[in-house]
Structure formats: structure tokens, C-alpha cells
C-alpha positions as CSV (number, residue, x, y, z in Angstrom):
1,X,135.0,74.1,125.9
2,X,132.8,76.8,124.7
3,X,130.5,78.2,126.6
4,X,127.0,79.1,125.1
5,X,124.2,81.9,126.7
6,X,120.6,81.5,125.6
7,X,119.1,85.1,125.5
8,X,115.3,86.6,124.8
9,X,115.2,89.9,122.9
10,X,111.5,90.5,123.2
11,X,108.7,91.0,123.0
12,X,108.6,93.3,125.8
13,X,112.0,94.7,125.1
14,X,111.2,98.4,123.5
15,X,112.9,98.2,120.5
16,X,111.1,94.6,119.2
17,X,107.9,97.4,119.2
18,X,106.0,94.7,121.7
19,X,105.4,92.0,118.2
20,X,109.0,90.5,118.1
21,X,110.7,87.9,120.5
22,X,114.5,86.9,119.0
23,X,115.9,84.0,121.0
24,X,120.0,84.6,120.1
25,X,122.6,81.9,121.6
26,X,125.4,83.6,121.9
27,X,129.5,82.8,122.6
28,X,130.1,85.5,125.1
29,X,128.8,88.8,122.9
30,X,128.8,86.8,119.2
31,X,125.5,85.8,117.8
32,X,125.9,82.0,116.7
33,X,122.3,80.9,116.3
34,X,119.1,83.0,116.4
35,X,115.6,82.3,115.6
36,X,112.6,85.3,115.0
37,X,109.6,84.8,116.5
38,X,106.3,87.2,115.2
39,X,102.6,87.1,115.2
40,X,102.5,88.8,118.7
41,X,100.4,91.4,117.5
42,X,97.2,89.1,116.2
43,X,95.8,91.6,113.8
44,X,93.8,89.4,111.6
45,X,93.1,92.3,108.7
46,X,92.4,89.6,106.2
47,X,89.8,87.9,107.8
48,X,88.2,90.8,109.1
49,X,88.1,92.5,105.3
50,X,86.3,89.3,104.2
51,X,82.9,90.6,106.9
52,X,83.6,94.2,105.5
53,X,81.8,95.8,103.0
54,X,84.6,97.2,100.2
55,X,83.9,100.4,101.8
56,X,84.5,99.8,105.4
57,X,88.0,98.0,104.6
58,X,89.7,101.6,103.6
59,X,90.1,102.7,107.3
60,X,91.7,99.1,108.0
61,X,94.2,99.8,105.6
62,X,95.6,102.7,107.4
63,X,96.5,100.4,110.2
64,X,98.8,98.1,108.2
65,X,102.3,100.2,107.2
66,X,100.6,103.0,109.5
67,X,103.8,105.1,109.1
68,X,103.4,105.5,105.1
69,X,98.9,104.8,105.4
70,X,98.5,106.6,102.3
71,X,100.3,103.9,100.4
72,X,98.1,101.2,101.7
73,X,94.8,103.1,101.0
74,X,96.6,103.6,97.3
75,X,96.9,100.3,96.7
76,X,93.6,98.6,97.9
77,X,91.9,101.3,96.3
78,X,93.4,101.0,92.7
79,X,92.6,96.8,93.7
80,X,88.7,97.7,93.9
81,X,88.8,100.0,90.9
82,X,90.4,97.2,88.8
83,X,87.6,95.1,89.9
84,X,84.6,97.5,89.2
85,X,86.8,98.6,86.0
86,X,86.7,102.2,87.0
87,X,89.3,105.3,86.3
88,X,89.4,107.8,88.5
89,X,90.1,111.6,87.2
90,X,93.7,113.2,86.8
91,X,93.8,115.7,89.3
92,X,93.0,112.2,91.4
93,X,96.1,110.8,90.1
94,X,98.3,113.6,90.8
95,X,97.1,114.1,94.2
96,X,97.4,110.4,95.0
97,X,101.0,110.8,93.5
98,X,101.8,113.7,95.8
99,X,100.6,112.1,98.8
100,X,101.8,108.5,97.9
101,X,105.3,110.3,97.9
102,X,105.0,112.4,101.3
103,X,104.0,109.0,102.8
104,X,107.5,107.3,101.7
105,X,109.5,110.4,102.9
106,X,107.6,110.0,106.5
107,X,108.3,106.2,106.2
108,X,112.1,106.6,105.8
109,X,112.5,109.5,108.0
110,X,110.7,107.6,110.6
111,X,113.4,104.3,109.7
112,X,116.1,106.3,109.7
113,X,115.4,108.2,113.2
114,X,115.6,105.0,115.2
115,X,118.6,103.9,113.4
116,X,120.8,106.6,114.7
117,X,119.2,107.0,117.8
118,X,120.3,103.5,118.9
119,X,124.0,103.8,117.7
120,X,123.7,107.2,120.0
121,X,122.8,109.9,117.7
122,X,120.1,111.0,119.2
123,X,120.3,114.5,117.2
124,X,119.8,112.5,114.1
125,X,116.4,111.0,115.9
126,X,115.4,114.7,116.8
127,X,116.1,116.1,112.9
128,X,114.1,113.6,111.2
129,X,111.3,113.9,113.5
130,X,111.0,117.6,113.5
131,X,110.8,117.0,109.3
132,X,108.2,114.3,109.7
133,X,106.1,116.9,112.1
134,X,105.8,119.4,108.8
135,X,104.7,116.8,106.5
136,X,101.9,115.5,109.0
137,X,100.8,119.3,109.0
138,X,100.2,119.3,105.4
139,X,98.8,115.8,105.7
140,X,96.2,117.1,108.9
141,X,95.1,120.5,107.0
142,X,94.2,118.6,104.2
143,X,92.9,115.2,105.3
144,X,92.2,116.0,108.8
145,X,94.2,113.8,110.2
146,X,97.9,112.6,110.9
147,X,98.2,109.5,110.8
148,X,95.1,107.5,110.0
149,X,94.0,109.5,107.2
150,X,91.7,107.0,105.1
151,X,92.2,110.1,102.0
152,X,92.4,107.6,99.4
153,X,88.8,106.6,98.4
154,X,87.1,104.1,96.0
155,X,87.1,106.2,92.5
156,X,89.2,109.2,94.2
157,X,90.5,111.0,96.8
158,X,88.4,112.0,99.9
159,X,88.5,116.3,99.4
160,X,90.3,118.6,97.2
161,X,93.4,120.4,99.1
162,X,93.2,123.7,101.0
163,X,94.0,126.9,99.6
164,X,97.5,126.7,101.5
165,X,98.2,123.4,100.3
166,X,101.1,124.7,98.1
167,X,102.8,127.0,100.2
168,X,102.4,124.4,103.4
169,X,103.8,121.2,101.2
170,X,106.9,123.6,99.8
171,X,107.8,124.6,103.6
172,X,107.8,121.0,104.4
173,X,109.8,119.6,101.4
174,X,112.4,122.3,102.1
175,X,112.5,121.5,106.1
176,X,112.9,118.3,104.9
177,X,115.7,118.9,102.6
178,X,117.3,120.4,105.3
179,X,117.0,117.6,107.4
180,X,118.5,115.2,105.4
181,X,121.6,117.5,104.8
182,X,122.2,117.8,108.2
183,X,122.1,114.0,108.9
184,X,124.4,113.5,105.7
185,X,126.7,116.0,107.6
186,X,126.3,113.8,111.0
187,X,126.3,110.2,110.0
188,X,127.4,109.4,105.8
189,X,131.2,109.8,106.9
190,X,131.4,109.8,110.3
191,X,134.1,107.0,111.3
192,X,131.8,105.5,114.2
193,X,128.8,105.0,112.1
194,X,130.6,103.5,109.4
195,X,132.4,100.8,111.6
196,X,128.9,100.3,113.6
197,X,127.1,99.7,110.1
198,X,129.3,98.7,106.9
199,X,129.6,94.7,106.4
200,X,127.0,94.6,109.2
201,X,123.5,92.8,108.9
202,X,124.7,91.9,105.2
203,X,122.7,90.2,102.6
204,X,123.3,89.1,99.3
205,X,121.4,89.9,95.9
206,X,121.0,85.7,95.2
207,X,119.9,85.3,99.0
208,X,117.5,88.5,99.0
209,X,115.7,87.6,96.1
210,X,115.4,83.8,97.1
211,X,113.3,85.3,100.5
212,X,111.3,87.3,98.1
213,X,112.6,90.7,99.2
214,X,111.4,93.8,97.6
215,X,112.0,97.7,98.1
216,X,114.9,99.7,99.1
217,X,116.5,96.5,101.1
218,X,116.9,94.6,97.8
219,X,118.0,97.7,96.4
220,X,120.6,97.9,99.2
221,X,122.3,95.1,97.3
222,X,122.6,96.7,93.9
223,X,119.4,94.5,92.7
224,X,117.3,97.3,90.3
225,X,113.3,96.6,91.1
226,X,110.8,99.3,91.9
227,X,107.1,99.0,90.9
228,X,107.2,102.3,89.6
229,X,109.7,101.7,87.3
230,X,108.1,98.0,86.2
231,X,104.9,98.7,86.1
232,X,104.4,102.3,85.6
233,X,101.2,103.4,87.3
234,X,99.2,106.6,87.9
235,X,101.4,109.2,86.3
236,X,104.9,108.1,87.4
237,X,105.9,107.4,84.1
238,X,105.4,110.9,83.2
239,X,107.6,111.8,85.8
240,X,111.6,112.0,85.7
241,X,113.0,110.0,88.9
242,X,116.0,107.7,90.1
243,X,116.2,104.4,91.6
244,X,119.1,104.6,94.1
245,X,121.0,101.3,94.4
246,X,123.2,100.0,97.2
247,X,126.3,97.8,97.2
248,X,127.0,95.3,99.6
249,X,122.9,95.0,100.9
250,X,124.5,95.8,104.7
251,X,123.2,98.2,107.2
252,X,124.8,101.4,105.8
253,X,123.7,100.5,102.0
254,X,120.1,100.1,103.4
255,X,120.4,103.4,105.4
256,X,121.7,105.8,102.3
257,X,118.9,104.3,99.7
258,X,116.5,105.4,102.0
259,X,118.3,108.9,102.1
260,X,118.8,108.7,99.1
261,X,114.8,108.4,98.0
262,X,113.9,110.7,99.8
263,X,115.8,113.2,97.8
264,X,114.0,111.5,95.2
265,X,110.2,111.9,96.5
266,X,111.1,115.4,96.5
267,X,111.4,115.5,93.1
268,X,108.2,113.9,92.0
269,X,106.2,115.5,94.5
270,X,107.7,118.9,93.0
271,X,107.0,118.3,89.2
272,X,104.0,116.7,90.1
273,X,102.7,120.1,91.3
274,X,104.1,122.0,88.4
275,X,102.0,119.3,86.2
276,X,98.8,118.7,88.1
277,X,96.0,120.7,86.0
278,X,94.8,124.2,88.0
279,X,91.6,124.8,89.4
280,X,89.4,125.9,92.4
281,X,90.4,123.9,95.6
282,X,87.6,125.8,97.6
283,X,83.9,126.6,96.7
284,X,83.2,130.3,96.9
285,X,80.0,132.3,97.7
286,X,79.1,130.0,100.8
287,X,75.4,130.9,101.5
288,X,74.1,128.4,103.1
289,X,75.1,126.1,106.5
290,X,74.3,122.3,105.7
291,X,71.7,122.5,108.6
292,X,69.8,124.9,106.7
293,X,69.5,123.1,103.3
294,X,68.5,120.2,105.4
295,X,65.9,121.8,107.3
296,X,64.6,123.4,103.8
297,X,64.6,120.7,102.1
298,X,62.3,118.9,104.7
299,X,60.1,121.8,104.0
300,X,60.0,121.1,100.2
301,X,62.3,124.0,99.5
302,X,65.4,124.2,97.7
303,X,68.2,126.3,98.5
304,X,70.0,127.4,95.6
305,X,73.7,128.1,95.5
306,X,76.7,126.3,97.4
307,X,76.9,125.0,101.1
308,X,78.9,126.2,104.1
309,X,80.6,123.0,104.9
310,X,82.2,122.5,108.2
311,X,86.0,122.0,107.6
312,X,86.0,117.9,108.4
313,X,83.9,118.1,104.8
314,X,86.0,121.1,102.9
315,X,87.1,119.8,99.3
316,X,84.2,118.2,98.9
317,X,81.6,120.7,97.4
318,X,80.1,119.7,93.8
319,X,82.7,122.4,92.4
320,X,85.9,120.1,92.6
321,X,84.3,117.0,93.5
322,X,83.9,115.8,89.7
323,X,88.0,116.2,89.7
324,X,88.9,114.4,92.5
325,X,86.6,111.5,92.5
326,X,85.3,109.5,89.1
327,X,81.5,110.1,87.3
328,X,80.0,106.3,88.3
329,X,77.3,107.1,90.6
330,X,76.8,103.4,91.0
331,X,80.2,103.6,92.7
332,X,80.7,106.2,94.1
333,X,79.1,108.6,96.8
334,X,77.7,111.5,96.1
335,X,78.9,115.3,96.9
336,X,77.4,116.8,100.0
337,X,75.4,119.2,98.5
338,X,73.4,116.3,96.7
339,X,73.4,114.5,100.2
340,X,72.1,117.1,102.2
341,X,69.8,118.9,99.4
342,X,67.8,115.7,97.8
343,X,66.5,112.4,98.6
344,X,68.5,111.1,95.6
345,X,71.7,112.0,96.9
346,X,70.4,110.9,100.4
347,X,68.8,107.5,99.1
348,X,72.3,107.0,96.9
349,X,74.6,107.6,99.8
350,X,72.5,105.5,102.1
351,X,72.6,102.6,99.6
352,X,76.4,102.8,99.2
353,X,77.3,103.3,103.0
354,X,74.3,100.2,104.4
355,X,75.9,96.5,104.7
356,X,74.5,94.6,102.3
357,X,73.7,97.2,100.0
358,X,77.6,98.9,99.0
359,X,79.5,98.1,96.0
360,X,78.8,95.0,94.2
361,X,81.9,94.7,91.5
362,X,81.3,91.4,89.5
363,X,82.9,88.4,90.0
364,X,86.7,87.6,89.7
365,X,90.2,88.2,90.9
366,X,92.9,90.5,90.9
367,X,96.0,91.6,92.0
368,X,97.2,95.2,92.4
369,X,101.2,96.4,93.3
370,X,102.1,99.4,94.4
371,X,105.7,100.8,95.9
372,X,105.1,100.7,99.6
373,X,107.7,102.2,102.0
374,X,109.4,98.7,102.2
375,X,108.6,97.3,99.2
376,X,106.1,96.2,96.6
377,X,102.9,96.2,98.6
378,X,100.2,94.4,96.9
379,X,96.3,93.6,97.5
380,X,94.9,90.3,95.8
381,X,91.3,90.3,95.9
382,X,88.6,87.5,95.1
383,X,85.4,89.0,94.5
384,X,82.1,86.9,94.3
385,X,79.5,89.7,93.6
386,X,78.5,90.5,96.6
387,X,79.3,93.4,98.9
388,X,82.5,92.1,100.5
389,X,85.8,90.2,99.3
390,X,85.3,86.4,99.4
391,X,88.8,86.4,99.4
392,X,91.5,89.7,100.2
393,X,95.6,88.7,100.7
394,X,97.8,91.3,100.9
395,X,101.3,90.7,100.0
396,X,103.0,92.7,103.0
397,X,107.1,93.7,102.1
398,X,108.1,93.1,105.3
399,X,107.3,89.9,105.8
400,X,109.8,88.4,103.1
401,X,112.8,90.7,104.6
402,X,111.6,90.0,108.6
403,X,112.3,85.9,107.8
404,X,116.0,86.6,107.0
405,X,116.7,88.4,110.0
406,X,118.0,85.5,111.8
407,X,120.4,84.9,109.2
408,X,121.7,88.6,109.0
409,X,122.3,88.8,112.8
410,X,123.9,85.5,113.0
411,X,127.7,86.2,114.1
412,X,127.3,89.4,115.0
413,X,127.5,91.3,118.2
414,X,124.5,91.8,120.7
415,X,124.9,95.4,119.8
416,X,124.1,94.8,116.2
417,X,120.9,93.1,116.8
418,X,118.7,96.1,117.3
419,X,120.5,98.8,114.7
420,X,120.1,95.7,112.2
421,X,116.3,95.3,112.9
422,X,116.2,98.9,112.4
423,X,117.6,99.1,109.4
424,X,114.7,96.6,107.7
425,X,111.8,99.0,109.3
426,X,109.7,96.2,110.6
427,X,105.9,97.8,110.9
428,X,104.3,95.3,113.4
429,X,100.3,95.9,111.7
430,X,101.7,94.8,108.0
431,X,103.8,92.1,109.8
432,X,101.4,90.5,111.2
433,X,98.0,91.6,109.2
């Protein structure tokens, strides 16, 4: 007679992240039956959007995916625009693009770290990290922050980029490259990895797209689907990129598409600097320390020429701000120099920024897909004319792939269970929203 074992992976167990309890019965080390238990983390971003103005919702959308944040700021941003029926400038779009893509690469690197790491490769956790710590140095000098960035704005992007931008980005992206090499060299034909990870956690293409799976672990199973490619938005369809595909949609399939896109964010990210237009990133001739203009102003004097900023506010001088963020002034807050030099700018940003006066897009719905880090990451949003969503879903890609993880562990070894969950990159704040 068999014997069965019911076990609890979770949710205090380090590798369910504190968010996810699996209860596996097994037959001595084999998985029979398994059932995923989330919602641990109790979030509630939804509900809480819906008693935000549209403006106070960006920094909430750092704190879904907050691995790849840029992506989510993209897409909720692009959501709002649809609404108020606004374009935002190209240099905008590039920059978007450029930062959209170093978000991915951080995504996968940051996937594909723990993934080794618990099949004991702990030099592959330590390569991809150190690649991920250049990228969040191009992402702090510019946005001023590593993780949490809230860059992406309504109409824009929060500041031009620092003179160094360039030459930082290029160090990264060649670190980077590096990287990934080296873990090719370590893991893509390395006999214990392959036995740990081929035919393991498989699913098929008919099963994945019955559970609504998106991203690279439908591509895993040969299944061709990226929002980019579908429905083309800023300038990616100006841009020359592949879609990688996998084979059999196991563990090893899901881990070389991510390598795989990676080598093919570096490429957009690279011709997207070659194409985005020129221009001054910093304002020259500072004469003047905000302070100052304040304090004249108050006097009823205007101080001519441009403002000191400190650096939290660089990139955001009159100079570049007409590139990076889109001529509604209804919309959209005014440069500092207006804000700090005039009671119109002052009165304008005051009446954008105060609950009950922000943005008032009219009435209606829409829906907005981007390419998130796991998949096609989209914000539906009711508006009612006021100055917060009456309604805002977001359609979160790991959801979809987290409710066939039972199924892909099932008869499988304990040992699977965690280097499987790894593989689908569950991010606990856009699990549980």
C-alpha cells in the first residue's frame, strides 16, 4: 500500500518570497497532487487607485513588477494618455523605449539568478547580479532612484538624461553582455543543468494558452506572441528585433528565451540611441539657485535666465522639458522655472498636484498592453470625469502562468518544486495587486 506525505512549501519558506504556500502530497520524493495557495501579500492596488488622483497612482505602479517598474509606469501612463487623447514627444518615446528595455534585461537577469543559484550555481547568481548593479547605476544617475523610479509621467518622462547617460548605459550593456556569455559558458550545456531542467515543469502550447499565459513562458513553448510585435507601439516598429521561441515550454526552454531576449534588449536599446533625435540634456549658464528666483519673485522681480536646479530636479529645465514631456498645459505640470518664477506656473502646478483638482480626462474606458517582463501587462481603466478611476484592473502576466503551477510540478521531485517556481518569475506585488 502506498504511502502518502502531506507537505507545506510556504509561505514562510524563503524561496515562496513570504506570498506563496504550496501544499504537495507526495509518494516518498514524487509530487502526486499539489494545490497553490496566493493572496498572502494583500496589496489591494486596485482599490486603492480608485481613491487616487491619476497622478498619485504612478508611484503605486512601481510596486507591482518592482523588478522591471518602468514597464508598469509605461503602461499606465500610455492608459491615461489614451484617455485624455494626448501624444507625448519623440525623444519621450525613445527614452521610454530605452528604459522599457533596461527594465526587461533587470527582470530576466534577476529570474535567471535565482534559477541557478538553487540548482547550486551560485556563480551564475553572483554574474547576473553584478550586471543588474550597472544598469540600476544608469537608472539612479538619471532618475534618482533604483528601484522605485516613478520616471515615466502622464505626457512624458520625469527629466531628460545626464550628460553621461551614453557612456554609463554602453558600460552597462557591454557588462551585461559579458554576463550572459559567461552564464551561456556555465549552464546552456552543462550535463547537470540540462538533466535538472529539460522535460521538467513542462507545459504545452494548447494548455498555456487555455490558462491565458503570455510572455517569454508561452514563448517557451514555440507559441509566437509579443505585444511589440502585435501591436506595435512607441517606436518598436521602427526597430529591427527577434522574438526568441522555445520548444518543449519546460524549465530550460523558459530559461534560454529569457537569455535569449536579453541579447535582444541590447539591440533595441542600441539603435534606439543611434535614432533618438540630439539635443541638450543639461541647461547651461546656471545663474540663479531656485531659492533666489523664489525670493525675487516675492519681491515683484524677475530673474532672467535659467535656474540652478538641485540634482533630484536636473532634466527638467524649460530647455529640454518641451521634448520630454507633451505641450497640454491642462495636463501636464509645468517646468520648474515656471513653478518657481510665476504664480501661473505655481497656481497651474498647484491645481494639477491638489485632490480634487488633477486631471479630469472625460468619460469612458480603455485598455492599454504593453510587453511586461512576464508577459503582456495591461491597464483597463474606467474613467467617469472626475479626478480618479471609477474603475482601474490591471491584467497582471503572472497571474495566468502562477494558476498552472500545480499542474507543472505535479509528478515531479521535491527538488523541482522551487527551480520550477523560479523559472515562471513569480513577482508577489503584481501577483497579488
Amino acid at each position: 500500500m502506498m504511502e502518502k506525505m502531506l507537505l507545506n512549501i510556504g509561505p514562510s519558506h524563503p524561496a515562496m518570497h513570504g506570498t506563496i504556500q504550496i501544499k504537495v502530497e507526495l509518494d516518498g520524493e514524487r509530487i502526486i497532487k499539489a494545490d497553490v495557495e496566493i493572496g498572502y501579500l494583500h496589496r489591494g492596488f486596485e482599490k486603492t487607485a480608485e481613491n487616487r488622483t491619476y497622478m498619485q497612482i504612478i508611484p503605486y505602479t512601481d510596486r507591482l513588477n518592482y523588478v522591471s517598474p518602468l514597464l508598469n509606469n509605461l503602461a499606465y501612463a500610455m492608459a491615461v494618455e489614451k484617455l485624455l487623447g494626448i501624444d507625448v514627444p519623440p525623444r519621450a518615446k525613445w527614452l521610454r523605449m530605452i528604459f522599457g528595455e533596461i527594465s526587461r534585461i533587470t527582470d530576466h537577469l534577476t529570474c535567471i539568478a535565482p534559477i541557478g543559484m538553487e540548482l547550486g550555481a551560485f556563480t551564475v547568481f553572483l554574474y547576473m547580479i553584478k550586471a543588474r548593479e550597472f544598469l540600476w547605476n544608469v537608472l539612479d544617475a538619471t532618475t534618482g532612484a533604483r528601484l522605485t523610479t516613478s520616471y515615466i509621467r502622464i505626457g512624458g518622462v520625469k527629466a531628460d538624461v545626464p550628460e553621461n547617460f551614453e557612456d554609463l548605459l554602453r558600460k552597462a550593456l557591454e557588462e551585461t553582455k559579458k554576463a550572459v556569455r559567461d552564464v551561456h559558458g556555465l549552464l546552456s550545456r552543462n550535463p547537470i543543468f540540462l538533466k535538472r531542467t529539460k522535460d521538467v515543469g513542462v507545459v504545452s502550447q494548447d494548455d498555456a494558452l487555455s490558462y491565458g499565459f503570455t510572455g517569454p513562458v508561452l514563448r517557451s513553448t514555440g507559441y509566437y506572441y509579443d505585444v511589440r510585435k502585435a501591436f506595435p507601439y512607441l517606436y518598436y516598429d521602427e526597430v529591427d528585433f527577434e522574438v526568441p521561441l522555445g520548444e518543449r515550454g519546460d524549465n530550460y526552454d523558459r530559461y534560454m528565451v529569457r537569455m535569449k531576449e536579453i541579447e535582444q534588449s541590447i539591440r533595441i536599446i542600441e539603435q534606439s540611441l543611434s535614432k533618438m533625435e540630439k539635443g541638450p540634456v543639461k541647461a547651461e549658464d546656471e545663474v540663479a539657485e531656485a531659492y533666489e528666483a523664489i525670493k525675487a519673485s516675492q519681491e515683484g522681480k524677475y530673474l532672467d535666465g535659467k535656474l540652478k536646479l538641485n540634482p533630484n530636479l536636473e532634466g527638467m529645465e524649460r530647455e529640454v522639458y518641451y521634448k520630454i514631456m507633451a505641450r497640454v498645459p491642462r495636463y501636464i505640470l509645468p517646468p520648474k522655472e515656471d513653478l518657481y518664477r510665476s504664480i501661473e506656473g505655481m497656481i497651474r502646478h498647484f491645481k494639477l498636484i491638489m485632490s480634487g483638482h488633477g486631471l479630469r480626462p472625460p468619460a469612458g474606458e480603455v485598455y492599454v498592453p504593453v510587453e511586461g517582463g512576464n508577459g503582456e501587462l495591461g491597464f483597463y481603466i474606467v474613467s467617469d470625469g472626475t479626478d480618479r478611476p471609477y474603475r482601474l484592473h490591471l491584467r497582471a502576466p503572472v497571474f495566468s502562468i502562477m494558476s498552472a503551477l500545480a499542474e507543472m510540478i505535479k509528478g515531479h521531485y521535491i527538488a523541482d518544486v522551487i527551480p520550477t517556481f523560479a523559472s515562471i518569475n513569480m513577482i508577489g506585488g503584481e501577483l497579488d495587486r
